[in-house]
C-alpha positions as CSV (number, residue, x, y, z in Angstrom):
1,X,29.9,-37.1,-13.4
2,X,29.8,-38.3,-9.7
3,X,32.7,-37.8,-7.6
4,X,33.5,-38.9,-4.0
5,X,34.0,-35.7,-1.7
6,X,34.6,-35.4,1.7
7,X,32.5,-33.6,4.7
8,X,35.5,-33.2,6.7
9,X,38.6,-33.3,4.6
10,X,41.0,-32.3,7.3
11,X,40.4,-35.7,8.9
12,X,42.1,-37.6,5.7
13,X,45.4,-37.1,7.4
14,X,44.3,-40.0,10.0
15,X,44.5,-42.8,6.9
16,X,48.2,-41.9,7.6
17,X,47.9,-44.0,10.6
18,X,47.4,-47.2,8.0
19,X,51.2,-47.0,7.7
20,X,52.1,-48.2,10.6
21,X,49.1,-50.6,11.1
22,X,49.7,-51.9,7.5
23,X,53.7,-52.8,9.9
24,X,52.3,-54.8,12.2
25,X,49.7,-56.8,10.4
26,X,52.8,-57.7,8.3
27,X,55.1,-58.5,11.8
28,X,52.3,-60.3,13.0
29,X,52.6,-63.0,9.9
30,X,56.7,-63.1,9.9
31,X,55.8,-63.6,13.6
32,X,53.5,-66.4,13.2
33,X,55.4,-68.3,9.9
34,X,58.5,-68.2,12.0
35,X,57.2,-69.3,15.3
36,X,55.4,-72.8,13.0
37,X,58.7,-73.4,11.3
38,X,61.0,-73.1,14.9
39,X,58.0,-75.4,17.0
40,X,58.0,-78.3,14.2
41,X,58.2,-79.4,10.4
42,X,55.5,-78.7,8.3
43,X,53.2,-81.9,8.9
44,X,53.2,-82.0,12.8
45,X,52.6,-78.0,12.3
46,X,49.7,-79.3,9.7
47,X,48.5,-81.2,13.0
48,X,49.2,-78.5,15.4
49,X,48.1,-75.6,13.8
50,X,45.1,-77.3,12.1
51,X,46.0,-76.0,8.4
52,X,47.1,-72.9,8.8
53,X,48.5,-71.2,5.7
54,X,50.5,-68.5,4.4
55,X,48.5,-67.3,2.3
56,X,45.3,-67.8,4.2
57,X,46.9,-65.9,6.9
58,X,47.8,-62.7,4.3
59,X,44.3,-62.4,3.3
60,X,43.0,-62.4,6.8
61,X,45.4,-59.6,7.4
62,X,44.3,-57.5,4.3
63,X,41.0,-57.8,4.8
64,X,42.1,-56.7,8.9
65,X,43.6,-54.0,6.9
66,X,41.2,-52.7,4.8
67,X,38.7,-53.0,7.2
68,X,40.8,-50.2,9.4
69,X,40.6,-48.4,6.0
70,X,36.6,-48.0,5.2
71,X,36.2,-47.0,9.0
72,X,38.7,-44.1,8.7
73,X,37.3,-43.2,5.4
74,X,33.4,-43.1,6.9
75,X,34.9,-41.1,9.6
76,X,35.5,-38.3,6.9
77,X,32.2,-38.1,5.8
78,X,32.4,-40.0,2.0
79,X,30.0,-38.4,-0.4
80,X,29.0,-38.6,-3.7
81,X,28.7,-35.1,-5.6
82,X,27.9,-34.5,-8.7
83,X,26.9,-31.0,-11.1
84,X,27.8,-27.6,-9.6
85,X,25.5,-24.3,-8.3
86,X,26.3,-21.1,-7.1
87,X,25.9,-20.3,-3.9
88,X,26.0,-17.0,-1.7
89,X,28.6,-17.1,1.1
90,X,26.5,-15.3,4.1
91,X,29.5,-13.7,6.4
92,X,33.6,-13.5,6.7
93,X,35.4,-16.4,8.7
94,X,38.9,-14.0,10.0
95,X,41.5,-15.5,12.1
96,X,44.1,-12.9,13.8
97,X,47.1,-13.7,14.2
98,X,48.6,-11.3,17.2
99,X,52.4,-11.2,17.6
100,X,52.7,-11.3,22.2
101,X,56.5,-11.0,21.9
102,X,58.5,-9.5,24.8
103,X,59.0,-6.0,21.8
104,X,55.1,-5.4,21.7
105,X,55.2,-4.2,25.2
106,X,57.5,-1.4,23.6
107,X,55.4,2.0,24.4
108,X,56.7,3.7,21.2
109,X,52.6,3.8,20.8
110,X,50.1,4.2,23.5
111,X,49.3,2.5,25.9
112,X,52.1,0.2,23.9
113,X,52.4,-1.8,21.1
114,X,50.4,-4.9,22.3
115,X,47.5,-2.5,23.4
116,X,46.9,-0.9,20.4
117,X,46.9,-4.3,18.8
118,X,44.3,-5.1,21.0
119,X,42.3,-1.6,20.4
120,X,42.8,-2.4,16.5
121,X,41.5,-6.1,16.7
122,X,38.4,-4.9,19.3
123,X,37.3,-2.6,16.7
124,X,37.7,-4.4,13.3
125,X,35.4,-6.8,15.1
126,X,33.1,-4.9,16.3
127,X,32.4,-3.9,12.7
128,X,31.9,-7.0,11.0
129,X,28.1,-8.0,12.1
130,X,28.3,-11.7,10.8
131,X,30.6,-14.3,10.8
132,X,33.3,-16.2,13.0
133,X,36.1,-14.7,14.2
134,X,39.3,-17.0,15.1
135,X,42.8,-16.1,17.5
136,X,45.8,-17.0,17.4
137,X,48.7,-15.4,19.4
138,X,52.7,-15.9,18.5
139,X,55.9,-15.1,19.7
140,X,58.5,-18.2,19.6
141,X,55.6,-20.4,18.8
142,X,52.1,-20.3,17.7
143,X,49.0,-21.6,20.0
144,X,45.5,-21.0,19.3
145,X,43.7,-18.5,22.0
146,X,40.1,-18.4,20.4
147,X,38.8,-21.1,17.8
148,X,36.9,-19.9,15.1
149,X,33.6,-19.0,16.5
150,X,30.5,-15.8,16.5
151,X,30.6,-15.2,20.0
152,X,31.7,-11.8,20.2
153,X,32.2,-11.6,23.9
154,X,33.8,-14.8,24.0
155,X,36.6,-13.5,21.5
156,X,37.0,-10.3,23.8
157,X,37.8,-11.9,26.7
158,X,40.5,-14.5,25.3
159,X,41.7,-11.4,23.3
160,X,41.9,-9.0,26.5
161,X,43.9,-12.1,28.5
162,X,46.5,-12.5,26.1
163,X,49.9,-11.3,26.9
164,X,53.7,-12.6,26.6
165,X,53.7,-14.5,29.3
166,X,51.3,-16.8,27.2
167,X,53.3,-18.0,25.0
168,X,56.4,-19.5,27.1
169,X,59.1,-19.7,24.0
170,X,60.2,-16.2,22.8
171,X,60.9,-15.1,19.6
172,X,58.9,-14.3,16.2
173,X,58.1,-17.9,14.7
174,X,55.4,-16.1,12.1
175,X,55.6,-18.9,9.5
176,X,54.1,-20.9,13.0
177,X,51.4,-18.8,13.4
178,X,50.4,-18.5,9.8
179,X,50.3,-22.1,9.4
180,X,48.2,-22.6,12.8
181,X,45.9,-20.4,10.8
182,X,45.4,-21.6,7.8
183,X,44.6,-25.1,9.2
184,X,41.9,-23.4,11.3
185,X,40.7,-21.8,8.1
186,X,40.8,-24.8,6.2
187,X,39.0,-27.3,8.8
188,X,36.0,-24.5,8.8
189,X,32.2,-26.3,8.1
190,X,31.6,-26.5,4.7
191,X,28.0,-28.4,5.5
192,X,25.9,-26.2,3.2
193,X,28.9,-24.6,1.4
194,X,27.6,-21.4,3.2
195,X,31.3,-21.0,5.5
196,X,32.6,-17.5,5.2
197,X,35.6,-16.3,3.1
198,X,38.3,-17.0,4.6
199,X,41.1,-14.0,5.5
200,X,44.2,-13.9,8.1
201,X,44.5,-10.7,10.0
202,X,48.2,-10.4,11.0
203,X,49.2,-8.0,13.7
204,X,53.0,-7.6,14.1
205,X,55.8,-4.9,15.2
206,X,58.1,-6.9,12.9
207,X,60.7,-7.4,14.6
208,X,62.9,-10.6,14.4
209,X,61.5,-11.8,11.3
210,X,64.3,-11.8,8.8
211,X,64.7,-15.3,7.3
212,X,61.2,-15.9,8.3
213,X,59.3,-16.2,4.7
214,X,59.9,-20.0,3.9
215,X,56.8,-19.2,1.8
216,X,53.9,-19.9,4.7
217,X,52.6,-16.5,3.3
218,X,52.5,-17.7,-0.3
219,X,51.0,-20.2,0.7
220,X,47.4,-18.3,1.9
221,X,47.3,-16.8,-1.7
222,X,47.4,-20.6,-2.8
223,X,44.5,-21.5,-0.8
224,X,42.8,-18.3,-1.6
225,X,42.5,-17.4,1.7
226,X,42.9,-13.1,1.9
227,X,45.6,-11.4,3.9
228,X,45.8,-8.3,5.9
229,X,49.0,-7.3,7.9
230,X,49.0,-4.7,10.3
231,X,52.1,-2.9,11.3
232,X,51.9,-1.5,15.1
233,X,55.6,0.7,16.4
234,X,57.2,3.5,15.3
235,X,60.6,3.3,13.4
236,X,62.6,5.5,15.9
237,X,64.0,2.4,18.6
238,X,63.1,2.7,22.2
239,X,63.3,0.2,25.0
240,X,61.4,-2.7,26.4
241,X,59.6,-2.6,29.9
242,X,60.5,-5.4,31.9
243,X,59.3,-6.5,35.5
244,X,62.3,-7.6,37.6
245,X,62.3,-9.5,40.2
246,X,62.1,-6.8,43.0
247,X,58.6,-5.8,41.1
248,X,60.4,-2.4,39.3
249,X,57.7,-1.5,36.6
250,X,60.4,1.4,35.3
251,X,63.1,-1.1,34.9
252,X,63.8,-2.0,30.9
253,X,64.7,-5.3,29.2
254,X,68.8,-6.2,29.0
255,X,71.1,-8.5,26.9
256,X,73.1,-11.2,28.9
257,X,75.7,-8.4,28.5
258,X,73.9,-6.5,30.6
259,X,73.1,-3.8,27.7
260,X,70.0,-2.3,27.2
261,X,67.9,-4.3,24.6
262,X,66.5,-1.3,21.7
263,X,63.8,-2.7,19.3
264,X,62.3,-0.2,16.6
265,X,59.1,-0.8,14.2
266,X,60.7,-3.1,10.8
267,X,57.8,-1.6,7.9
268,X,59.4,-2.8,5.6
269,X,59.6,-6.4,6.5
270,X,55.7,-6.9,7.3
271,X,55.6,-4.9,3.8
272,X,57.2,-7.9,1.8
273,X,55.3,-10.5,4.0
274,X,51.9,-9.6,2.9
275,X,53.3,-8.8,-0.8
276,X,54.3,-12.7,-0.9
277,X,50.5,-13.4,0.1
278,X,48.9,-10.9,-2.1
279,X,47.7,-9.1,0.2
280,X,47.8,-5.6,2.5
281,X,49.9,-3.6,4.7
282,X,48.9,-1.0,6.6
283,X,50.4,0.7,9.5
284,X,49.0,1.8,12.9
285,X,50.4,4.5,14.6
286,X,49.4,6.9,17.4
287,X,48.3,9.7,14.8
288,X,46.6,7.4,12.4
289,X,44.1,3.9,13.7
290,X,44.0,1.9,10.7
291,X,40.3,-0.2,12.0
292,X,38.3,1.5,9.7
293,X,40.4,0.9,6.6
294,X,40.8,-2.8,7.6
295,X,36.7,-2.6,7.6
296,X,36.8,-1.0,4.0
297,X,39.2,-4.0,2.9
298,X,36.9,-6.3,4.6
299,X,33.8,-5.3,3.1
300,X,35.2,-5.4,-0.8
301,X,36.3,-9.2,0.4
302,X,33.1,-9.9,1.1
303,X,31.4,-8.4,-1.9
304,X,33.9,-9.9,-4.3
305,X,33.8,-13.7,-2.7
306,X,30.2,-13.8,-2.0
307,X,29.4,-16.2,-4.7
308,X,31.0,-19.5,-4.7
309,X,30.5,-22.8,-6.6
310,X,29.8,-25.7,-5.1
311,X,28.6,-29.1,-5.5
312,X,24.9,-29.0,-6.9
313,X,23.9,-33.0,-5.6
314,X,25.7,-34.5,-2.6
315,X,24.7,-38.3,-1.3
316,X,25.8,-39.8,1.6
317,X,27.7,-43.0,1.8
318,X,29.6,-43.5,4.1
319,X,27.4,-46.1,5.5
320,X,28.7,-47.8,2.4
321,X,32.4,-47.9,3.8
322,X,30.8,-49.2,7.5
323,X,28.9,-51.5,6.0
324,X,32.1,-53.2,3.8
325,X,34.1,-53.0,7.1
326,X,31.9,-54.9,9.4
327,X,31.4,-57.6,6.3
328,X,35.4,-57.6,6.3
329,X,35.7,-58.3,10.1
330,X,32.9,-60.7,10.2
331,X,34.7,-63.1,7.3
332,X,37.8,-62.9,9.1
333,X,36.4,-64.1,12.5
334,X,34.8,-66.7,10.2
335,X,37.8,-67.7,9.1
336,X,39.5,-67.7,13.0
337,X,37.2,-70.2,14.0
């Protein structure tokens, strides 16, 4: 049985904008009624207007309408798909998700918390060969540093750049970040149905996250996209560096109380986050680099999503939904004259 499918799904969220269009095709006839009846009664309007209609007017303004509609449907890519095949899924598609809040520069770990993130990240990509790798840094807010992409070097450097100063607002906003993710792992090219699995790679001290799971995490398990969280602090608190004005490196991070802000590793936090996604917690500290059991994890991903099924037939027609809009436009112009 044929079904219509989309290319590009994520850009379905632009028919939204028929809302508001459908509000001012409808203003435009109040608009026009209203001006007829205040200018003159309805036979010197006959004369003046030459006709015009109510109704005539509505249907002009639906077909405007869904005209606007089979142009932002041939935008997505309309297809016809029938019967289904297996296919093999050829590499990983991982977006990292790096916390760059002021308590990462903590040097509980060495050089500090935010560097071994970076060491940890540097090497888990180094060891997958094929695939695109995606970054997304968070502290009060999420932006995204790196789209998805398999340029290695290209990730190292936005990686390598990234620091708290990057992301202006402070805080821990990991619901944020994790959404910002999964719509980069959800708008990935599914051309030949050949995209990568896809799997979030979260790299947090945990700090500030309590009444942060509003269920962003369950939601990756939903969309069966995998989930890795990596823990980087020790549990013992220690202080935050913090450059002051006069350019004191040694100088540490206080309240508006003046009192010296403490922050300290929070395990068990990050370990209830990835148990709402499904997924794995593992914890890197200055004894024990966790990269090559991220890799191990990694590699049983791959092996266990590397057949798929997707559609067996797929036809394009979205020329269909151009073709019906330009006939809609050309019979209202015909109409206008």
């Amino acid at each position: 049985m044929d079904v219509i499918c989309f290319a590009y799904p994520e850009r379905l969220f632009l028919l939204l904008a028929l809302l508001p269009l459908a509000g001012v095709l409808g203003w435009g006839i109040w608009r026009k009624f209203r001006a007829g009846k205040l200018l003159a009664d309805d036979k010197l309007a006959e004369s003046l207007f030459g006709g015009w209609s109510v109704r005539r007017e509505v249907a002009v303004r639906l077909m405007q309408f869904f005209a606007a509609g089979f142009l932002l449907a041939a935008w997505c890519g309309p297809r016809l798909c029938s019967g289904e095949k297996l296919v093999r899924r050829e590499a990983l598609d991982i977006v990292y998700v790096l916390d760059v809040s002021n308590s990462m520069l903590a040097r509980d770990l060495v050089p500090d918390r935010l560097g071994r993130a970076r060491q940890e990240l540097l090497r888990i990509s180094w060891g997958i060969d094929r695939g695109r790798r995606g970054l997304v840094a968070f502290a009060g807010s999420a932006v995204v540093q790196c789209p998805l992409t398999s340029d290695q070097q290209a990730f190292e450097t936005m990686l390598s750049t990234l620091s708290p100063d990057y992301v202006e607002e402070q805080g821990t906003n990991v619901n944020e970040a994790l959404d910002v993710a999964s719509d980069m792992l959800s708008a990935r090219n599914r051309e030949e149905g050949t995209a990568g699995a896809g799997i979030v790679v979260l790299v947090s001290d945990g700090e500030h996250h309590e009444g942060a799971f509003s269920g962003e995490a369950r939601k990756l398990k939903k969309k069966d996209l995998r989930f890795i969280v990596i823990g980087v602090g020790e549990e013992k608190p220690v202080t935050i560096p913090f450059q002051g004005e006069a350019g004191a490196s040694d100088s540490v991070k206080r309240d508006a109380e003046g009192g010296v802000v403490m922050t300290a590793f929070r395990p068990a936090l990050l370990g209830r986050l990835a148990d709402e996604a499904g997924g794995v917690f593992l914890h890197s500290s200055n004894a024990e680099p966790v990269s090559d059991k991220v890799l191990e994890a990694l590699g049983a991903i791959e092996a266990d999503k590397r057949w798929v099924r997707e559609p067996r037939y797929r036809e394009e027609i979205y020329h269909y939904f151009v073709l019906a809009s330009v006939l809609l436009l050309l019979i209202t112009l015909q109409r206008r004259l």
